[in-house]
C-alpha positions as a Markdown table, in Angstrom:
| # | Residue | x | y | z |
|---|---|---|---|---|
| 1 | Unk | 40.5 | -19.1 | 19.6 |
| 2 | Unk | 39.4 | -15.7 | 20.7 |
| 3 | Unk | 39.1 | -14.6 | 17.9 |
| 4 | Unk | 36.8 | -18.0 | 16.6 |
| 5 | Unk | 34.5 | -16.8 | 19.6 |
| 6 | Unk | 34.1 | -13.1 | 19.0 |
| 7 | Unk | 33.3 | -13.7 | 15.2 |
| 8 | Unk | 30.8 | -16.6 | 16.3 |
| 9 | Unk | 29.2 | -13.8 | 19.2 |
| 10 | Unk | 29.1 | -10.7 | 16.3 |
| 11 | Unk | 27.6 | -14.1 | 13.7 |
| 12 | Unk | 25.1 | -15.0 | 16.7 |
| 13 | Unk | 23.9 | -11.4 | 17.3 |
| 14 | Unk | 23.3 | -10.5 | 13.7 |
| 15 | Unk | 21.2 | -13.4 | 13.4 |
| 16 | Unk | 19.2 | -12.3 | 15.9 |
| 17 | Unk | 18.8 | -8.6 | 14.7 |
| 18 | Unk | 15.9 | -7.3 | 13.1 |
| 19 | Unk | 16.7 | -7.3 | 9.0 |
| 20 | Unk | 14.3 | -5.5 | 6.3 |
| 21 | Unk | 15.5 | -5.2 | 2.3 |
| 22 | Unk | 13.1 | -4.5 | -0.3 |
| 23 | Unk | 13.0 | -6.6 | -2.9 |
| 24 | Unk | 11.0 | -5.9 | -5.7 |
| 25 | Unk | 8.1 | -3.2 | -6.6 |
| 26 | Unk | 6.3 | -4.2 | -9.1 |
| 27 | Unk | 2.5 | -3.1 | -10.9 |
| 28 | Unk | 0.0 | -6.1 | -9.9 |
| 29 | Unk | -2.5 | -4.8 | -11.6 |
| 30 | Unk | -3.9 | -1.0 | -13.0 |
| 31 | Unk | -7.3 | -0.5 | -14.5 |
| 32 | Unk | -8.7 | 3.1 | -16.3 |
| 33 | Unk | -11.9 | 3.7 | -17.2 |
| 34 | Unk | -13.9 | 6.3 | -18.6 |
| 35 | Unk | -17.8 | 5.1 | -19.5 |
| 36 | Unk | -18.5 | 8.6 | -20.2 |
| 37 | Unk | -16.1 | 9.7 | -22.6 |
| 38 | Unk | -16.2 | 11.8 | -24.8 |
| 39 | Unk | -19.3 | 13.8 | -23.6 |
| 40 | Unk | -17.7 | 14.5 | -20.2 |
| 41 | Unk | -15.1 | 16.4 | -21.8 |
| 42 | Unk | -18.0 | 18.8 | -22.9 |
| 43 | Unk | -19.6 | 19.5 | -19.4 |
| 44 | Unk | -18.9 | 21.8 | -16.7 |
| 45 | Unk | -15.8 | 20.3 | -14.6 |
| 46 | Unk | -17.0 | 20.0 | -10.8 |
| 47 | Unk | -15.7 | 16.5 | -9.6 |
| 48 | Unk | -16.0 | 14.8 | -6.7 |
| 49 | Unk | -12.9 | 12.0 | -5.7 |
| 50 | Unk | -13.5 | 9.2 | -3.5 |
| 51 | Unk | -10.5 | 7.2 | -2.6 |
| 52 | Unk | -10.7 | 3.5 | -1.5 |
| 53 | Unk | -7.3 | 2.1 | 0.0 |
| 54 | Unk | -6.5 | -1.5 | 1.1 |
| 55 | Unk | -3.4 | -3.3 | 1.9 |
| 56 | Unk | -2.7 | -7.0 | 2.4 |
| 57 | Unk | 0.2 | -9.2 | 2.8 |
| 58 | Unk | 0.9 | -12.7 | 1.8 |
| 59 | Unk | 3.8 | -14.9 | 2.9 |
| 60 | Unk | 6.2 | -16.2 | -0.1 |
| 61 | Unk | 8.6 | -18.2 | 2.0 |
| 62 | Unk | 10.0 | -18.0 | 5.4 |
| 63 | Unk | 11.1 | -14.4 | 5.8 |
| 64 | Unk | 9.6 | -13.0 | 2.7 |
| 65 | Unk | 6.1 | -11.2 | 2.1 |
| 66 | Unk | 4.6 | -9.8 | -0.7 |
| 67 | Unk | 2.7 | -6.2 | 0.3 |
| 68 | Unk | 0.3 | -5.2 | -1.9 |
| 69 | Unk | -1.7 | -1.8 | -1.9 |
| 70 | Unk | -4.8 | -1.0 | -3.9 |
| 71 | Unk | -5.6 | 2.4 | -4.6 |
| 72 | Unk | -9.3 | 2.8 | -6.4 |
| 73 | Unk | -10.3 | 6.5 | -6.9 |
| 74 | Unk | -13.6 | 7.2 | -8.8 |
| 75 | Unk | -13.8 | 10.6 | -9.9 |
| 76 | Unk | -18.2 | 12.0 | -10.6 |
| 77 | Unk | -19.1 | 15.1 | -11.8 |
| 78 | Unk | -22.0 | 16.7 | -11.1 |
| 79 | Unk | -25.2 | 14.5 | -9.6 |
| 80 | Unk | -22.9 | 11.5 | -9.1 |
| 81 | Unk | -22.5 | 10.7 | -13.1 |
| 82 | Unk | -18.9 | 8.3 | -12.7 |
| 83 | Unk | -16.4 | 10.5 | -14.6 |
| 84 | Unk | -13.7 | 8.1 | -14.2 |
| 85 | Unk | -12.2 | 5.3 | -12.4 |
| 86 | Unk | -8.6 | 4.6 | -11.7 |
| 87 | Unk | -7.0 | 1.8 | -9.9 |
| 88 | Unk | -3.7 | 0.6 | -8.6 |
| 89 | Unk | -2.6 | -2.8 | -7.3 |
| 90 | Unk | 1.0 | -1.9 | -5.9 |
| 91 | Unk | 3.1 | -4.3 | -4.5 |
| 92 | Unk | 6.6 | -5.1 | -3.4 |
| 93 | Unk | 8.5 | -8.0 | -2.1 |
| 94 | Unk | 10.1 | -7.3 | 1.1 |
| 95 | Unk | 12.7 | -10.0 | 3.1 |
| 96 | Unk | 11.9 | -9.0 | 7.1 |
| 97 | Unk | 13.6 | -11.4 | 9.4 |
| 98 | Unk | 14.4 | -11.2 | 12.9 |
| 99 | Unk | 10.6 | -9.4 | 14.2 |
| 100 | Unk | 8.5 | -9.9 | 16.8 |
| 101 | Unk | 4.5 | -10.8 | 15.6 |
| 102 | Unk | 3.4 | -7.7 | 16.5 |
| 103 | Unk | 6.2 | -5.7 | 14.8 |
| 104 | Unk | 6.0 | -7.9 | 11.9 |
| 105 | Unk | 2.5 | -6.7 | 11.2 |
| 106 | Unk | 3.1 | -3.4 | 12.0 |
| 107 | Unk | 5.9 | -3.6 | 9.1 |
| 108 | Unk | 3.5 | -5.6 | 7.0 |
| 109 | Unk | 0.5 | -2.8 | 7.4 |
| 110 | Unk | 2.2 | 0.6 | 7.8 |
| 111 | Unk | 5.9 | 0.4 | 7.0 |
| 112 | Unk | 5.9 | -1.5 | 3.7 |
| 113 | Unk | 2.3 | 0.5 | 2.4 |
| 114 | Unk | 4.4 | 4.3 | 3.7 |
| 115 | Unk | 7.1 | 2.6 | 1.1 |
| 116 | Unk | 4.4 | 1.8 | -2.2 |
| 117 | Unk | 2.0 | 4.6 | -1.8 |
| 118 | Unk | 4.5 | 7.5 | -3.5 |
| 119 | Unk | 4.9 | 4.7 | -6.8 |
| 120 | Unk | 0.9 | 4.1 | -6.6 |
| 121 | Unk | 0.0 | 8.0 | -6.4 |
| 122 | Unk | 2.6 | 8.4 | -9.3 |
| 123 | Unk | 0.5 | 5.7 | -11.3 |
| 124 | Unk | -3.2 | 6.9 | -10.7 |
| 125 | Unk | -2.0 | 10.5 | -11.9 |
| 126 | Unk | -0.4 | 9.2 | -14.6 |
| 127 | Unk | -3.8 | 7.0 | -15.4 |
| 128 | Unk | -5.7 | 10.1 | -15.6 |
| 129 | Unk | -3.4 | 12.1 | -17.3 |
| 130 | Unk | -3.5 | 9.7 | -20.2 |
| 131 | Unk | -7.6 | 9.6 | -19.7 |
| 132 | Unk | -7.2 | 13.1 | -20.9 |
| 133 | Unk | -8.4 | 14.5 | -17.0 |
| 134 | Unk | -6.7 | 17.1 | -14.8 |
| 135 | Unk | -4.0 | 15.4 | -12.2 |
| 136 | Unk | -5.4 | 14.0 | -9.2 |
| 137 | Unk | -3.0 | 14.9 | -6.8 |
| 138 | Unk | -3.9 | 12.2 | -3.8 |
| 139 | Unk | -2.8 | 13.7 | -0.2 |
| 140 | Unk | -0.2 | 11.3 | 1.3 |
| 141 | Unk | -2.0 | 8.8 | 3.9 |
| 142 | Unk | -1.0 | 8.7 | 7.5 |
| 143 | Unk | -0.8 | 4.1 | 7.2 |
| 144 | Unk | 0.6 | 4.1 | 10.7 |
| 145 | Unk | -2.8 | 5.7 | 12.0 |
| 146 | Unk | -4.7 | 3.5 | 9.7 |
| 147 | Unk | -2.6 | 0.7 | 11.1 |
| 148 | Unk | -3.5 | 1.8 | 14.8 |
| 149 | Unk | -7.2 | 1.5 | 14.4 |
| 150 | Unk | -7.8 | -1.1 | 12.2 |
| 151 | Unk | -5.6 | -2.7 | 15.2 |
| 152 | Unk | -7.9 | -1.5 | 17.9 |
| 153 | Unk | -10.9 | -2.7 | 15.6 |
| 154 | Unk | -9.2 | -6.1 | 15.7 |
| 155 | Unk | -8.5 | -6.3 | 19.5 |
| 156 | Unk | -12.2 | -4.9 | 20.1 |
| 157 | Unk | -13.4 | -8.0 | 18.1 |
| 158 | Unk | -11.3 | -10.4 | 19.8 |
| 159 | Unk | -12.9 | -9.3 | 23.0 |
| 160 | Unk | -16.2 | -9.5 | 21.6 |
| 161 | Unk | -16.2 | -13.0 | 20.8 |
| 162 | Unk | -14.1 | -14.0 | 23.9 |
């Protein structure tokens, strides 16, 4: 009998503990292109990178989400003439249980993106590898700071319309 209640307590308590597993990562979608190829490959090489991140989250079913970051980097050269554009739709399927609202999205918006980013830098160099272009080594991103003020833009809204 003591037993029966100390495995029904331990059953209780990991119910109620916070559970994350990764699921799945997975391309959405990826998209190359070079308008001005070949004669870029016979100008002076100067570029210019502008990098364009977003992340959102969709609920599958109770307890699972699917994350998915975009990466879009346009590469000019010279007097903004597009050299090239790369982008990455990363995503992943994550089971998260047992979280409070605000940690939930804090999971959804800087956890699971820190996770993809590595696999959706590896796939934007290896999109302009193949495009015949130097690596683009991307910085890593800080999401928990991007996670912090897109929240404070949020609550700053919320006031706004109150």
């Amino acid at each position: 009998m003591a037993d029966e209640n100390q495995n029904n307590q331990a059953a209780n308590g990991a119910a109620s503990q916070p559970q994350f597993s990764l699921q799945r990562i997975y391309v959405k979608d990826i998209s190359f292109e070079s308008p001005k190829a070949p004669s870029v490959f016979q100008t002076q090489w100067n570029p210019q990178v502008n990098l364009d991140l977003n992340t959102r989250n969709t609920q599958l079913q109770e307890g699972m989400y699917e994350v998915v970051l975009t990466l879009n980097a346009t590469v000019t050269n010279g007097e903004n003439e597009t050299t090239f554009i790369a982008e990455v739709q990363q995503a992943g399927i994550f089971a998260i249980n047992g979280l409070d609202e605000a940690a939930l999205r804090h999971t959804l918006g800087a956890f699971c993106p820190n996770i993809l980013f590595p696999y959706a830098r590896e796939a934007i160099d290896n999109l302009v590898l193949r495009g015949s272009f130097p690596p683009l080594m991307l910085s890593p991103v800080n999401f928990d700071a991007l996670y912090a003020q897109a929240e404070q833009r949020r609550t700053e809204e919320a006031a706004g319309t109150a």
